[in-house]
C-alpha positions as CSV (number, residue, x, y, z in Angstrom):
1,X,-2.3,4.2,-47.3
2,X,0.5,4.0,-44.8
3,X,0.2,7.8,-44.5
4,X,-3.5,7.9,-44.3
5,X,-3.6,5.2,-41.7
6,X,-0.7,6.6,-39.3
7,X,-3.5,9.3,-38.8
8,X,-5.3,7.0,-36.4
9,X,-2.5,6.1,-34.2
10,X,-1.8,9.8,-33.5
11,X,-2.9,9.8,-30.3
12,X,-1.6,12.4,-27.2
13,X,-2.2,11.8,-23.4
14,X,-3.8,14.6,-22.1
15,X,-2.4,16.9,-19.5
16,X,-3.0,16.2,-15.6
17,X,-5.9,18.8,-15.7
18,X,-8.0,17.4,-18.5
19,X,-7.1,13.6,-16.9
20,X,-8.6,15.1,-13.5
21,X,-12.0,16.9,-15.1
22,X,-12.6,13.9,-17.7
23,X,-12.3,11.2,-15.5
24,X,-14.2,13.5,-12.5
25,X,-17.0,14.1,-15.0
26,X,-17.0,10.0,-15.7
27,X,-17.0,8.8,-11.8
28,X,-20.4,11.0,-11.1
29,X,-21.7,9.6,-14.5
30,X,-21.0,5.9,-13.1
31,X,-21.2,6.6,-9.7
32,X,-23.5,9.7,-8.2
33,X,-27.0,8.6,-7.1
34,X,-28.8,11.2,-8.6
35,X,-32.4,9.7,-6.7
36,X,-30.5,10.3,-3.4
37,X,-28.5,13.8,-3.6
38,X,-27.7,13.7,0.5
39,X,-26.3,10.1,0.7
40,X,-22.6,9.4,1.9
41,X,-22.2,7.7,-1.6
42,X,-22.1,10.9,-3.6
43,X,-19.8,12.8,-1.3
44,X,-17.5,10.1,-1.1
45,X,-17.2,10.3,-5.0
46,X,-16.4,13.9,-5.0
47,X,-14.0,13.4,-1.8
48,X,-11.9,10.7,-3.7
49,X,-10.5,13.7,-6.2
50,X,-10.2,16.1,-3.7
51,X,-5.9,15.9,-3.3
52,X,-5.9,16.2,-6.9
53,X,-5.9,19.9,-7.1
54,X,-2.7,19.4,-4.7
55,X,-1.0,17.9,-7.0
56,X,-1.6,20.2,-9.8
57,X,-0.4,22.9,-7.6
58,X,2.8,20.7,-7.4
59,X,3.8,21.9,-10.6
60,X,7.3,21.1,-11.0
61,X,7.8,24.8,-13.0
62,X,6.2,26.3,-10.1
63,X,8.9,28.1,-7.4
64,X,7.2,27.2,-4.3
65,X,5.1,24.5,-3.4
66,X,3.8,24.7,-0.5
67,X,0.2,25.5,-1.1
68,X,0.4,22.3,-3.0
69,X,1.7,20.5,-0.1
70,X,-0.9,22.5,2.5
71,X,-4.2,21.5,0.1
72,X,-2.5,17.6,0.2
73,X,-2.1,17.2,3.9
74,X,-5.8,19.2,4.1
75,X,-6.9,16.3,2.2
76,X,-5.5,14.3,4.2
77,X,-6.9,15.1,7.4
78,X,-10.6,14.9,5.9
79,X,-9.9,11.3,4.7
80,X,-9.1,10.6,8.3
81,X,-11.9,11.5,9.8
82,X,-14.2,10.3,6.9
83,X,-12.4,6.8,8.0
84,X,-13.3,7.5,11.6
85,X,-17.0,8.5,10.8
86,X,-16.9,5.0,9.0
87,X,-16.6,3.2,12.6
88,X,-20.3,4.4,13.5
89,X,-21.8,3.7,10.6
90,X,-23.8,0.5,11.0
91,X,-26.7,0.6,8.4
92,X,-25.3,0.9,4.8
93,X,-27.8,1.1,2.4
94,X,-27.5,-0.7,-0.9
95,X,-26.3,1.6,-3.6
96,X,-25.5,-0.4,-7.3
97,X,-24.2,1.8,-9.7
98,X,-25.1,3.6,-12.8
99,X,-24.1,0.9,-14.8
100,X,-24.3,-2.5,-15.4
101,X,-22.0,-5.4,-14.6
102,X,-21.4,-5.9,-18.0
103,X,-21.2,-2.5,-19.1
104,X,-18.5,-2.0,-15.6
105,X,-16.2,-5.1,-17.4
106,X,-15.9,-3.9,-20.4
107,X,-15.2,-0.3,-18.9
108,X,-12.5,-1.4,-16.5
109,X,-10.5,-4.0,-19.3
110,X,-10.6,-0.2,-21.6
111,X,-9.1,1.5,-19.0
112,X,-6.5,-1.1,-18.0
113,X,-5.5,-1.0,-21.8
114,X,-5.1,2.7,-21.4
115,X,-2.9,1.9,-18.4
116,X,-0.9,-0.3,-20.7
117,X,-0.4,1.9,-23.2
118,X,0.4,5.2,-20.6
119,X,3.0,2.7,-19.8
120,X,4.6,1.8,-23.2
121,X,4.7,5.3,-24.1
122,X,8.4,6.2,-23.9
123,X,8.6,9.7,-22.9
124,X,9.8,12.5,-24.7
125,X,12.6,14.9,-23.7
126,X,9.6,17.2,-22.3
127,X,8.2,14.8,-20.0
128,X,11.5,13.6,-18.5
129,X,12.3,17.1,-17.8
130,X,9.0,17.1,-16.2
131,X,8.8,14.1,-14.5
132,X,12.9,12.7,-13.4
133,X,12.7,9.8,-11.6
134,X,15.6,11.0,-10.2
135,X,14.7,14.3,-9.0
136,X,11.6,13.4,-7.7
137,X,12.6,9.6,-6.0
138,X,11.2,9.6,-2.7
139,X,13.4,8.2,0.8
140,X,10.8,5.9,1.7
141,X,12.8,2.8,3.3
142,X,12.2,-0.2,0.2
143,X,15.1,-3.5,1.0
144,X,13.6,-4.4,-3.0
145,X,15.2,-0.9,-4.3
146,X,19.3,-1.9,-4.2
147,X,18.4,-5.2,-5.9
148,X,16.3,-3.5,-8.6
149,X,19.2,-2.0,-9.0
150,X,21.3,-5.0,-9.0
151,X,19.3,-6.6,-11.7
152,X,19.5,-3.4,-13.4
153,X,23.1,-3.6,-13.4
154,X,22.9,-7.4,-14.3
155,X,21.2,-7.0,-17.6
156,X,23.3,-4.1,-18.6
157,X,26.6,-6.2,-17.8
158,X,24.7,-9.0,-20.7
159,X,24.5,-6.6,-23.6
160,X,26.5,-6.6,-27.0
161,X,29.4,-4.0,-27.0
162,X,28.0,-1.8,-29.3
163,X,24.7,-1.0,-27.4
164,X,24.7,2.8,-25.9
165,X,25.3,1.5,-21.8
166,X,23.6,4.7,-20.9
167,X,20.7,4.5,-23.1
168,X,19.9,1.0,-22.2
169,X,20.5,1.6,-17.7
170,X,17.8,4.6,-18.4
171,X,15.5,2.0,-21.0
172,X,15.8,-1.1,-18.8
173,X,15.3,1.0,-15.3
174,X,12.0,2.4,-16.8
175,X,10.5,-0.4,-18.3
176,X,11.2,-2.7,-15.0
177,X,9.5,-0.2,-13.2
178,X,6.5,0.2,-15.4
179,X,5.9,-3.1,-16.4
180,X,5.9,-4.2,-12.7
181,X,3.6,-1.4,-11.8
182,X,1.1,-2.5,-14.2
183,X,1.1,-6.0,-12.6
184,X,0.8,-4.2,-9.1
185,X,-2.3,-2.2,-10.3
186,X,-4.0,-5.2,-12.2
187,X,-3.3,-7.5,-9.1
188,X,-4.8,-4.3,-7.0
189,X,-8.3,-4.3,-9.4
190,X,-9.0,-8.0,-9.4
191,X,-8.3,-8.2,-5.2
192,X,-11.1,-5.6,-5.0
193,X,-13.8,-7.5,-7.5
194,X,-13.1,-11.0,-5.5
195,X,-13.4,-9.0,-2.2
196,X,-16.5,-8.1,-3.5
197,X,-17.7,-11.3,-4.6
198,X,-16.5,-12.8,-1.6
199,X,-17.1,-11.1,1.7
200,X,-19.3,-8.3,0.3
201,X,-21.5,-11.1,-0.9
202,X,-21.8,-8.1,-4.1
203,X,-19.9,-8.9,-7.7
204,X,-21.4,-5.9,-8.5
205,X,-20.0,-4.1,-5.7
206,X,-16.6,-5.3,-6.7
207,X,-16.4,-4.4,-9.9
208,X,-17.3,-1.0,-9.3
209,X,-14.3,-0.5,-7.1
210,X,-11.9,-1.9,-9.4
211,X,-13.7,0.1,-12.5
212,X,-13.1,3.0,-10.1
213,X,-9.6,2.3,-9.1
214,X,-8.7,2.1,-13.0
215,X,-10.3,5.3,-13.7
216,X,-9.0,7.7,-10.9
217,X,-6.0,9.3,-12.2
218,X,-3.7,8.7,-9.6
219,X,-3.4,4.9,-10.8
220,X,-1.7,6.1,-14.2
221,X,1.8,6.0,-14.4
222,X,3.8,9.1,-15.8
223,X,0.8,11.7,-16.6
224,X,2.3,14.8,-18.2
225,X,3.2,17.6,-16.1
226,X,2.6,16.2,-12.7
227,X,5.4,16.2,-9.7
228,X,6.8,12.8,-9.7
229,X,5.9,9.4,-10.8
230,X,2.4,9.0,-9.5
231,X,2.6,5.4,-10.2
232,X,5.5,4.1,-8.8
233,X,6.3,0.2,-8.2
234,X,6.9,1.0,-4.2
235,X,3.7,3.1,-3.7
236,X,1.5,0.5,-5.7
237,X,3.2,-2.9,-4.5
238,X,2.6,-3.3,-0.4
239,X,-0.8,-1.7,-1.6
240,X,-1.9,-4.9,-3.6
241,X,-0.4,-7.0,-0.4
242,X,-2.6,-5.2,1.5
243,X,-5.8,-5.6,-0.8
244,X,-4.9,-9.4,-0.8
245,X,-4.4,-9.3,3.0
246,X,-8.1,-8.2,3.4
247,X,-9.2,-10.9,0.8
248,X,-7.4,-13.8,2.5
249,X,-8.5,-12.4,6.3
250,X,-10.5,-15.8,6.9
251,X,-7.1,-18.0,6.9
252,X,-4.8,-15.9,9.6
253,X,-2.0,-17.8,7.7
254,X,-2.5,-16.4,4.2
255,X,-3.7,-13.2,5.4
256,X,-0.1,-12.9,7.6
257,X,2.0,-14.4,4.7
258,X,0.6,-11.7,2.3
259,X,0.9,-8.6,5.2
260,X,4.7,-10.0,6.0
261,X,5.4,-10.1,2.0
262,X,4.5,-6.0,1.8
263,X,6.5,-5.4,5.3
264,X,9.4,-7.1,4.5
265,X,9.6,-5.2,1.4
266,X,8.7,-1.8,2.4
267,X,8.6,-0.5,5.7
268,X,5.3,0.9,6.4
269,X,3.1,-1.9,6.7
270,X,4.7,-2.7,10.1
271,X,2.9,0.1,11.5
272,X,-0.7,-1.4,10.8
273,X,0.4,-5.0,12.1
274,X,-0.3,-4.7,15.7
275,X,-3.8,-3.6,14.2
276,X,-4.3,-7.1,12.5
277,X,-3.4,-9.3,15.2
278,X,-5.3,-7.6,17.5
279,X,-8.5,-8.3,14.8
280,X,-7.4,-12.1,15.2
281,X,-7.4,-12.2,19.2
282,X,-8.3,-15.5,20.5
283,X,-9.1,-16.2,16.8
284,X,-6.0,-17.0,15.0
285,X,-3.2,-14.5,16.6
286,X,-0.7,-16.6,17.3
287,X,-0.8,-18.4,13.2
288,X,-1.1,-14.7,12.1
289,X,1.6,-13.4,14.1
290,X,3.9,-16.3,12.5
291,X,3.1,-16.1,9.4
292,X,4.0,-12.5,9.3
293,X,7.4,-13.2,11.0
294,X,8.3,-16.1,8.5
295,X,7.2,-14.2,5.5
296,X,8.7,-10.4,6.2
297,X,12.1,-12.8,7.8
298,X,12.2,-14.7,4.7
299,X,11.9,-11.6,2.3
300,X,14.6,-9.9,4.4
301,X,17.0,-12.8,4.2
302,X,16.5,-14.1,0.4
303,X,17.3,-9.9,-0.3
304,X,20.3,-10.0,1.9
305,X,21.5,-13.0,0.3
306,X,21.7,-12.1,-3.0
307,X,22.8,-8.7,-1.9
308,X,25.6,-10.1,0.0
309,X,26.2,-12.6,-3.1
310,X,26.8,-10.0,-5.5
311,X,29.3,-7.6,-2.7
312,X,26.4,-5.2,-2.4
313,X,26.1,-5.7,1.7
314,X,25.3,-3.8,4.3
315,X,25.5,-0.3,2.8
316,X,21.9,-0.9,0.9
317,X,20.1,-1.8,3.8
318,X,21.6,0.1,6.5
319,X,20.5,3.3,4.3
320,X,17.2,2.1,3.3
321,X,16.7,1.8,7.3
322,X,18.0,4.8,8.6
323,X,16.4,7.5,7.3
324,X,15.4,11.2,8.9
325,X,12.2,11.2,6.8
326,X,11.0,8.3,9.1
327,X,12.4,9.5,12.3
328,X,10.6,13.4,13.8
329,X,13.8,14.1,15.8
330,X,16.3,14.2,13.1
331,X,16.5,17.2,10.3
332,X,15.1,16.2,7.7
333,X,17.6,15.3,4.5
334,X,18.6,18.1,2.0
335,X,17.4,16.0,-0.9
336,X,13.9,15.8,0.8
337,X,10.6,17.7,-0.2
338,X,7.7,18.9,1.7
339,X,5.9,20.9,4.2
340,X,9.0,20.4,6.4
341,X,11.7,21.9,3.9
342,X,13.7,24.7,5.3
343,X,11.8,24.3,8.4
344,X,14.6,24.6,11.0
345,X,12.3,23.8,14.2
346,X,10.2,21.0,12.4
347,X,10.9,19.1,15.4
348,X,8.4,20.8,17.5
349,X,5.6,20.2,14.9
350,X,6.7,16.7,13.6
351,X,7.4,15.1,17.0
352,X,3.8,16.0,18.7
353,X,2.6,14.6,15.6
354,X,4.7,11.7,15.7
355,X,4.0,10.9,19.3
356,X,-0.3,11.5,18.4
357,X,0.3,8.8,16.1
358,X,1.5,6.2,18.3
359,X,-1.1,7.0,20.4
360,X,-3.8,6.6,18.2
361,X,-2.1,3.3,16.8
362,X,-1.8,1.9,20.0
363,X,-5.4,2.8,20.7
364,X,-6.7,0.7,17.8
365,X,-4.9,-2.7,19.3
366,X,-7.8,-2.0,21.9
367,X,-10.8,-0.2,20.5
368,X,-12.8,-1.4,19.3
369,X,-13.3,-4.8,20.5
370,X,-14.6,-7.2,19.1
371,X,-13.4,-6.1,15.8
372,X,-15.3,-6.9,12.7
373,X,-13.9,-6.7,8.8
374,X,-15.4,-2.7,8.8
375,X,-13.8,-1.8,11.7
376,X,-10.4,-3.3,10.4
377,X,-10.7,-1.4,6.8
378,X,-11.0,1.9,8.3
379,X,-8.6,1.6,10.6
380,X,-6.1,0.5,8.3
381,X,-6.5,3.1,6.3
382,X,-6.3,5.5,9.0
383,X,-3.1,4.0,10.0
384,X,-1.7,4.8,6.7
385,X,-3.3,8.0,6.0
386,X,-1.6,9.3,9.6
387,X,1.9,8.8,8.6
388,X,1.2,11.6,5.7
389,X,1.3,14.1,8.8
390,X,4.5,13.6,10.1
391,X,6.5,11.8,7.4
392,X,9.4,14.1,6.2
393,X,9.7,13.8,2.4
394,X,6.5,14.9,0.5
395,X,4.0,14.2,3.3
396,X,0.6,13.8,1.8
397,X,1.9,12.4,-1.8
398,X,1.3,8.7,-1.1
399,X,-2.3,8.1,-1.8
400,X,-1.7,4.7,-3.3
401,X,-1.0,3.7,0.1
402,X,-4.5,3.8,1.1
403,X,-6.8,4.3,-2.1
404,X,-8.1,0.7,-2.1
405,X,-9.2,0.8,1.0
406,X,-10.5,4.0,0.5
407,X,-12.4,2.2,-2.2
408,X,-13.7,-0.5,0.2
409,X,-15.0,2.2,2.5
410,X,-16.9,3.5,0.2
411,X,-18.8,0.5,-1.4
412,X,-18.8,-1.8,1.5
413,X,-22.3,-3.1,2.9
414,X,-22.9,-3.7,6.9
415,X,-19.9,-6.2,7.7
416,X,-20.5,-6.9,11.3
417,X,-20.5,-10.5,10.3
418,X,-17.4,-10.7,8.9
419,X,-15.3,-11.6,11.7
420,X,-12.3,-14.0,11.9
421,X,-13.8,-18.1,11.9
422,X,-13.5,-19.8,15.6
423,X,-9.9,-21.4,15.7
424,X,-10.2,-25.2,13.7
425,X,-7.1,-27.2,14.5
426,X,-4.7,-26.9,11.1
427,X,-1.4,-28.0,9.9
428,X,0.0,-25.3,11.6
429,X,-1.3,-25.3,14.9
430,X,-0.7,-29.3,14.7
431,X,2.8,-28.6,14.1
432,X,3.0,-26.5,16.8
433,X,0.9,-28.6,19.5
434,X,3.4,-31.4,18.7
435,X,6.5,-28.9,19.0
436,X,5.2,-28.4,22.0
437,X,5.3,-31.7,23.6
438,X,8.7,-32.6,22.1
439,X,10.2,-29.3,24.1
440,X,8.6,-30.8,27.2
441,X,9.7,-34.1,26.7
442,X,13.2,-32.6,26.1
443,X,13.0,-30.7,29.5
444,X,12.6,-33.5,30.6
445,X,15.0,-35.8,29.9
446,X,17.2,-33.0,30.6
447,X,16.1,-32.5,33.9
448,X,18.6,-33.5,36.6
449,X,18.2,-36.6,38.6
450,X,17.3,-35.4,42.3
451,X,19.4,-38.0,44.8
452,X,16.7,-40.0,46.9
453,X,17.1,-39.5,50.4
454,X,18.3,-42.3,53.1
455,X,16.1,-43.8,54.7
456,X,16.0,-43.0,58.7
457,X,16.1,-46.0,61.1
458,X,14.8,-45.4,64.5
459,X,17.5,-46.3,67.1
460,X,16.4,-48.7,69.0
């Protein structure tokens, strides 16, 4: 019996291909309006696997890559202007899916199991060769990577003599990193349903996007013979920030708090900040523009503290921060992969690029104004889909960065009306009213005393 039932847990993980055609095959089952063949809907299903072919041609037994990296960035550029084209459209017609809410559920809890078993699958000696987090670790600036590592080091340090040290740094690194990712995906599905429910005023809606996100197979973790760790913790964190960003947009506070959280953790959500408080002009900017301080200031001191605790300050930081991957003028790292490896003059190609970028990031603190919810989600993901273009170390692999919102794009109705609420007096704003008149008091008091002048008597 033991035997005979081991049969039925004998299950292998299919390759990246038959991931990619299986779970393509699926989406235009779900998703493809077969009643209207020319609608946006249906292109946007195809579009949402087009970098995958990139990424198959990122075969890590493959010499050179750079087809692979040519097809990404190509993908890349049409996801930009499919964001772009999303600022003029104003009528979006209603589009429910293929199936059911219930039938979406119970589809979206199987594929999260399948996420948590991709997960507890310990790879073999075949798939680290294949997939080596250390080979393939990108130089994207994360402050949470040197205490990862610190805890790392910390649960090591707590074992029993007789455990294999090396063994258990490579065990407790990967299931840290897994079991955190999972969280970051699950927290990343049940944003998109509530944003549904919420300001699409569509559960259905919702649930379609997170069934979606679970079933695209960039959201799985370690899929055999891809380039690097799809999945990462760093790629899918500041992304499920973000989602809860968009959620939360009605209270500037919470929707700041959330935005600092992923900036003060990794770097690039910084660059779509001036973006959101421009959205809360003359509605909430200035408790926005706080909250983000406070939260990214408070995630950059707690991780300095315990890095400075434990002797492990400044050096973390200081090369989390100062990276050539981030900066166009600089050669790019020897470690570093990419269109831009070996490329000797990539400065006159990244730097245009770079300074293109700024300008179009500055443009969106402007245009257009008034900004509604749409507006925002497109732009945001532009934002983040730009930096694949002139970022130094695998430019064009970070589609987690931007796939929910991607998501949103597609099954979003007409959100004019979803606009930041008129500013209603707060806590906050309270607070800062009364601070206010204390520091003008205080000027006050501290104001010298000007000496009254003599009175003239007429002579007489």
């Amino acid at each position: 019996m033991i035997a005979t039932g081991s049969i039925f847990f004998e299950i292998e993980l299919p390759n990246a291909t038959t991931w990619f055609y299986f779970s393509a095959l699926l989406a235009v089952a779900l998703f493809f309006k077969f009643t209207r063949l020319l609608s946006i809907r249906n292109a946007d299903v195809f579009a949402l696997f087009l970098p995958m072919p990139g990424f198959l041609l990122l075969d890590p037994h493959e010499s050179s890559p750079l087809w692979g990296y040519l097809w990404l960035l190509g993908s890349s550029i049409f996801y930009l202007l499919r964001c772009l084209f999303d600022l003029t459209l104003v009528r979006r017609p209603a589009l429910s899916p293929n199936l059911n809410f219930s039938g979406l559920v119970w589809l979206a809890g199987a594929l999260f199991v399948s996420l948590i078993a991709v997960a507890a699958r310990h790879p073999n000696s075949q798939d680290k060769s294949d997939n080596d987090t250390s080979k393939h670790r990108d130089s994207a600036p994360v402050t949470l990577e040197p205490v990862k590592r610190l805890g790392e080091k910390v649960i090591v340090d707590q074992a029993p003599p007789q455990v294999d040290r090396k063994l258990l740094e490579e065990s407790v690194g990967l299931w840290l990193e897994r079991g955190f990712t999972v969280l970051c995906h699950l927290s990343v599905a049940v944003g998109l349903i509530l944003i549904g429910w919420r300001h699409f005023e569509d559960l259905h809606a919702g649930m379609a996007a997170a069934t979606f996100y679970l079933l695209l197979p960039y959201t799985y973790l370690l899929m055999p013979r891809t380039p690097m760790n799809l999945g990462r913790w760093d790629h899918a964190w500041p992304m499920a920030a973000i989602v809860w960003t968009v959620l939360t947009f009605r209270r500037p506070t919470l929707a700041g708090g959330f935005l600092g959280l992923a900036a003060g953790t990794v770097f690039f959500p910084v660059l779509v900040f001036p973006l959101w408080l421009s959205f809360y002009r003359g509605r909430g900017a200035l408790r926005f523009g706080l909250s983000f301080v406070g939260s990214a200031g408070s995630c950059l001191a707690i991780i300095g503290l315990v890095l400075w605790l434990n002797d492990a300050l400044p050096q973390p930081l200081a090369s989390s921060w100062k990276l050539s991957a981030w900066m166009p003028w600089l050669p790019p790292g020897k470690d570093m992969q990419g269109l831009w490896t070996g490329e000797t003059s990539h400065w006159a190609y990244r730097l245009p690029i770079f300074l293109a970028y700024v300008a179009f990031a500055g443009t969106t603190v402007f245009w257009p104004s008034p900004k509604n919810l749409g507006h925002v989600l497109a732009l945001t993901a532009a934002l983040l889909i730009g930096i694949q273009f002139w970022y130094a170390d695998r430019g064009g692999l970070y589609i987690l960065w931007y796939l929910p919102l991607l998501l949103l794009l597609v099954f979003r109705p007409n959100l004019s009306a979803c606009q930041p609420q008129p500013p209603v007096p707060d806590w906050l704003s309270r607070l800062g009213r009364r601070s206010l008149l204390l520091a003008r008091r205080l000027v006050r008091l501290l104001r010298p005393v000007r000496p009254s002048r003599p009175i003239s008597r007429p002579v007489s």
